[in-house]
Backbone as JSON Lines, residues from 0, in Angstrom:
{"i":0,"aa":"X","n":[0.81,-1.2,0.0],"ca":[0.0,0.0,0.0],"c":[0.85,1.27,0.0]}
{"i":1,"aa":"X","n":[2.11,1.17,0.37],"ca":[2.63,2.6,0.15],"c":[3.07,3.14,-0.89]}
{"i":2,"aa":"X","n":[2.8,2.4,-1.63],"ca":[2.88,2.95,-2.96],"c":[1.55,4.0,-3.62]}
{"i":3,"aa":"X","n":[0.75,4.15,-3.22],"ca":[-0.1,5.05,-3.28],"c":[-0.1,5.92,-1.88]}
{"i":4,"aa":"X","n":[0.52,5.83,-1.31],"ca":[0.94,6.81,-0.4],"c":[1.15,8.23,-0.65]}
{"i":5,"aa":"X","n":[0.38,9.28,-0.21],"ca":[0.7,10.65,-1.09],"c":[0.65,10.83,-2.82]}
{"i":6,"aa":"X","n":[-0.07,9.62,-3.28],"ca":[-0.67,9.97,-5.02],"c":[-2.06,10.71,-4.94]}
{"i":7,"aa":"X","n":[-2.58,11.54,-5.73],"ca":[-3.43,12.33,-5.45],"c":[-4.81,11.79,-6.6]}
{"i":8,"aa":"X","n":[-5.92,11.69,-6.19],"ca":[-7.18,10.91,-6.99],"c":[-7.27,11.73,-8.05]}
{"i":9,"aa":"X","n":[-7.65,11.82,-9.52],"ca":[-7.41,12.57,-10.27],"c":[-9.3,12.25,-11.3]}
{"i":10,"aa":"X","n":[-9.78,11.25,-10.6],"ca":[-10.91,10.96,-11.46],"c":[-11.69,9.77,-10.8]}
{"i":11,"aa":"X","n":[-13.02,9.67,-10.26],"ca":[-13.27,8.56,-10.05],"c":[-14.87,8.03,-11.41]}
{"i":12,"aa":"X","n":[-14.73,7.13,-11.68],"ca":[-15.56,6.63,-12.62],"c":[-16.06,4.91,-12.24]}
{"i":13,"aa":"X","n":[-17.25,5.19,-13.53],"ca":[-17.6,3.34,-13.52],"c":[-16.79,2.37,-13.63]}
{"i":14,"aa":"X","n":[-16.85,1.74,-13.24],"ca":[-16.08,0.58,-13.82],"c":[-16.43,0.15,-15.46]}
{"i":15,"aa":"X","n":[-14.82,0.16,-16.26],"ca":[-15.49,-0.73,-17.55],"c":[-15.73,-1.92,-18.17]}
{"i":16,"aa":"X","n":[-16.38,-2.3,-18.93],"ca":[-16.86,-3.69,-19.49],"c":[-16.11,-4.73,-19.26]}
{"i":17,"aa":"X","n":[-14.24,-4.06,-20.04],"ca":[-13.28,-4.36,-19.82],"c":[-12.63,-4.81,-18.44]}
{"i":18,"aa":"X","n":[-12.53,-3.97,-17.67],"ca":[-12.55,-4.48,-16.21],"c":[-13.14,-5.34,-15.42]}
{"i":19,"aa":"X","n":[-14.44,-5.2,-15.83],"ca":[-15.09,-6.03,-15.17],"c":[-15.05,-7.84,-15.56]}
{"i":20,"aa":"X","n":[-15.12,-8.07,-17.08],"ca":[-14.25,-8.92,-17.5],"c":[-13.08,-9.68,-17.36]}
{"i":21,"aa":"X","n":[-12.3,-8.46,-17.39],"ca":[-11.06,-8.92,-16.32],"c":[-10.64,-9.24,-15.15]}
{"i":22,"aa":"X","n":[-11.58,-9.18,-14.47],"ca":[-11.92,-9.99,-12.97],"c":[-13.13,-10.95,-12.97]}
{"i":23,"aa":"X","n":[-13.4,-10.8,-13.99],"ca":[-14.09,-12.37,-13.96],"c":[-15.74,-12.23,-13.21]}
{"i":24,"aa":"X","n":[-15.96,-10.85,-13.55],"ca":[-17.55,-10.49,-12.93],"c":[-18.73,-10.07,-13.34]}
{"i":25,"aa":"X","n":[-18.51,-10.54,-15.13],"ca":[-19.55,-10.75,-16.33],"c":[-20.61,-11.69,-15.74]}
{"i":26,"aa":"X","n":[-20.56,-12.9,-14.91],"ca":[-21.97,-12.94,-14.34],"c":[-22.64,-12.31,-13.33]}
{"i":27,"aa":"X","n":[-22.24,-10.72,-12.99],"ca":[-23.22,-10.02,-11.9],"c":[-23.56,-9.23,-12.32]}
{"i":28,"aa":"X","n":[-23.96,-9.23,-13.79],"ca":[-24.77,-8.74,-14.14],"c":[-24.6,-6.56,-14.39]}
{"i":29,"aa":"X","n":[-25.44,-5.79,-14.3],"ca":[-25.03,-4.45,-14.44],"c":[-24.33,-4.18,-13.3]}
{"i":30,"aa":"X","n":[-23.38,-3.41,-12.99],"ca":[-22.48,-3.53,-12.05],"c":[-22.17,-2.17,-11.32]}
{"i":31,"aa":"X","n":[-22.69,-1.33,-11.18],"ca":[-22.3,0.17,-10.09],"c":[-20.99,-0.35,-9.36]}
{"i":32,"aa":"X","n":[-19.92,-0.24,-9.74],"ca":[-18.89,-0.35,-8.71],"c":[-17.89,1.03,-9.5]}
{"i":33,"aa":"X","n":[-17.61,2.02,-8.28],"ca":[-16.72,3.08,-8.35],"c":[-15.28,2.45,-9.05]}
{"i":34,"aa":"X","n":[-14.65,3.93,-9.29],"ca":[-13.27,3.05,-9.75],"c":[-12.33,4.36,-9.01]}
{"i":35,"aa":"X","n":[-11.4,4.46,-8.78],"ca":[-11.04,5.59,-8.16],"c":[-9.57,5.64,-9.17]}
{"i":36,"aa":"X","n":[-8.96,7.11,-10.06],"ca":[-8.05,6.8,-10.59],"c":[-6.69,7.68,-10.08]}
{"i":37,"aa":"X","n":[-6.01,7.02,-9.78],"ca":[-4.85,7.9,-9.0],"c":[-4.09,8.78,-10.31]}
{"i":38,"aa":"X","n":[-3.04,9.62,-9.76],"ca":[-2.31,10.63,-10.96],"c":[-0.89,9.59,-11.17]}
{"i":39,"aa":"X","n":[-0.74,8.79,-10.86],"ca":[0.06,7.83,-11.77],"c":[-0.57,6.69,-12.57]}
{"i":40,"aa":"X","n":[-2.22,6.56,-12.78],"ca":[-2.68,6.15,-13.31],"c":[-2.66,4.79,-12.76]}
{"i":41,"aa":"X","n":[-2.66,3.86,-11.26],"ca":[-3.33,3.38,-10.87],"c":[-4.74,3.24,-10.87]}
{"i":42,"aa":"X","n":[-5.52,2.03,-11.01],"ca":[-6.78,2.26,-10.76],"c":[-7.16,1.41,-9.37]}
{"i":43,"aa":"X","n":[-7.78,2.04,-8.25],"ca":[-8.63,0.84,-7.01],"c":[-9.81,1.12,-7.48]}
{"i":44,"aa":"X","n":[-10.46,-0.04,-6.72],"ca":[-11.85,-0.62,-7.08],"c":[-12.24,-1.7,-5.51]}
{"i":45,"aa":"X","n":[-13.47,-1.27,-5.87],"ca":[-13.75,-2.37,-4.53],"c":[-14.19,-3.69,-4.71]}
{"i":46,"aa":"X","n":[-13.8,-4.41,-3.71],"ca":[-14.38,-6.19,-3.78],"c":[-14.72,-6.69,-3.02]}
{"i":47,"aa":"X","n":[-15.3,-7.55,-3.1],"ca":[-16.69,-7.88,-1.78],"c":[-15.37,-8.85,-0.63]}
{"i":48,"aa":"X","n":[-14.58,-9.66,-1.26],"ca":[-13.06,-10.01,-0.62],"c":[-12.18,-9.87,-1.08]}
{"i":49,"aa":"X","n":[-11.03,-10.01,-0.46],"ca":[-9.47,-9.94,-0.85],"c":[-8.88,-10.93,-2.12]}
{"i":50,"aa":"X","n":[-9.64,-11.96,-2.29],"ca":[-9.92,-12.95,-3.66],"c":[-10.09,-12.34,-4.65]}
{"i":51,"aa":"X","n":[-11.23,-10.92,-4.78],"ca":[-11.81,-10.53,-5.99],"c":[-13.07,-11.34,-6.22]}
{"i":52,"aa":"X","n":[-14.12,-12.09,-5.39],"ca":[-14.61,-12.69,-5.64],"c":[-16.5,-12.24,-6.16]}
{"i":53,"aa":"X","n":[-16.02,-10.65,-6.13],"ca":[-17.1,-10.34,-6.08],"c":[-17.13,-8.74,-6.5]}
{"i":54,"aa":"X","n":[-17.87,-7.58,-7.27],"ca":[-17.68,-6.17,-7.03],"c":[-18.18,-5.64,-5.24]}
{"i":55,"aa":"X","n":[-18.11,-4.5,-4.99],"ca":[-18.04,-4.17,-3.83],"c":[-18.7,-2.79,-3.7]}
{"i":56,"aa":"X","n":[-18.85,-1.94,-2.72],"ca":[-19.27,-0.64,-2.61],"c":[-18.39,0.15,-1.91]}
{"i":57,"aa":"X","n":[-18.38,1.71,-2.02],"ca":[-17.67,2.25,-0.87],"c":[-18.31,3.4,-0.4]}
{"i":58,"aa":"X","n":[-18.01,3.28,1.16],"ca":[-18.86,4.5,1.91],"c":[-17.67,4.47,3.31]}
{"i":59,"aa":"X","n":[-18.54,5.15,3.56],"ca":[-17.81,5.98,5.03],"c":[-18.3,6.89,5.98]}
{"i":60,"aa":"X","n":[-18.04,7.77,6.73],"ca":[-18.57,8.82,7.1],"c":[-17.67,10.03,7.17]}
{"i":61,"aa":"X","n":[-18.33,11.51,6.9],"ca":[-17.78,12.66,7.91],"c":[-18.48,13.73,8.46]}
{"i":62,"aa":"X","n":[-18.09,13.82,9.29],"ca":[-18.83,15.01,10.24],"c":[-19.87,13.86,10.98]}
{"i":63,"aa":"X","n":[-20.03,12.69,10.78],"ca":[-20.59,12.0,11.74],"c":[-21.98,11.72,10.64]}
{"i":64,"aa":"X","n":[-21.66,11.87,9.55],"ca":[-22.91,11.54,8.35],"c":[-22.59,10.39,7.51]}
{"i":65,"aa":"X","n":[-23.25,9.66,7.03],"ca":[-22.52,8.69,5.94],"c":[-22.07,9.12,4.55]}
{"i":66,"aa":"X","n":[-21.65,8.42,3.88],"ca":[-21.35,8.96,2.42],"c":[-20.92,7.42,2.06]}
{"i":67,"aa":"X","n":[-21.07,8.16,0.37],"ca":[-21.82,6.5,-0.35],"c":[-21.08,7.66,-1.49]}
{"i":68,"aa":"X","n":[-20.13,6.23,-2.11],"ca":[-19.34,6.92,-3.51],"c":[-19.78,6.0,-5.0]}
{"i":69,"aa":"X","n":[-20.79,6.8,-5.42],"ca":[-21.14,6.19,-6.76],"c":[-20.48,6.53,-7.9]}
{"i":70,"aa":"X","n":[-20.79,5.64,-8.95],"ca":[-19.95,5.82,-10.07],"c":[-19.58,6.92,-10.63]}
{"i":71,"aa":"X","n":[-20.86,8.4,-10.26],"ca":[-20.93,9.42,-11.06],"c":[-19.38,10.26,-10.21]}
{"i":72,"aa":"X","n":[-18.98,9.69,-8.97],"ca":[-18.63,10.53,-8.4],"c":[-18.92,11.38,-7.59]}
{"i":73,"aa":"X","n":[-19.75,11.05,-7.24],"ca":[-20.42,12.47,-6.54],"c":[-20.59,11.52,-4.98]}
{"i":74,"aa":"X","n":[-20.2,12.54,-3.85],"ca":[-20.62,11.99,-3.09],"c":[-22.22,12.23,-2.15]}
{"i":75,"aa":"X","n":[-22.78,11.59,-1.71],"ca":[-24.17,11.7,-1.22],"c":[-24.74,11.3,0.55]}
């Protein structure tokens, strides 16, 4: 992980067809999973485990509120 240590997010988007393919998650069907793209052009993504066995969601809180990061980016 420290390799994204101090890289700065530069874009977050859907996941593509391609990607999703590439992990092997063409049977779940339409897929809302964020993609987050760092400025060295890393991409994270979430997964339901450490396997990849699954897409995933991401949320959190601040100020003591939740937040929920969808594909558009936007947080809510």
């Amino acid at each position: 992980m420290n390799t994204i240590v101090g890289r700065k997010i530069v874009a977050v988007r859907p996941i593509t067809q391609g990607e999703v393919d590439r992990e092997g998650w063409s049977d779940w069907g339409r897929l809302n999973v964020p993609v987050i793209v760092l400025d060295d052009g890393a991409i994270l993504f979430p997964s339901r485990d450490e396997e990849g066995n699954g897409p995933g969601e991401i949320f959190g809180f601040k100020d003591g509120e939740g937040l929920f990061l969808f594909p558009s980016g936007e947080l809510e």
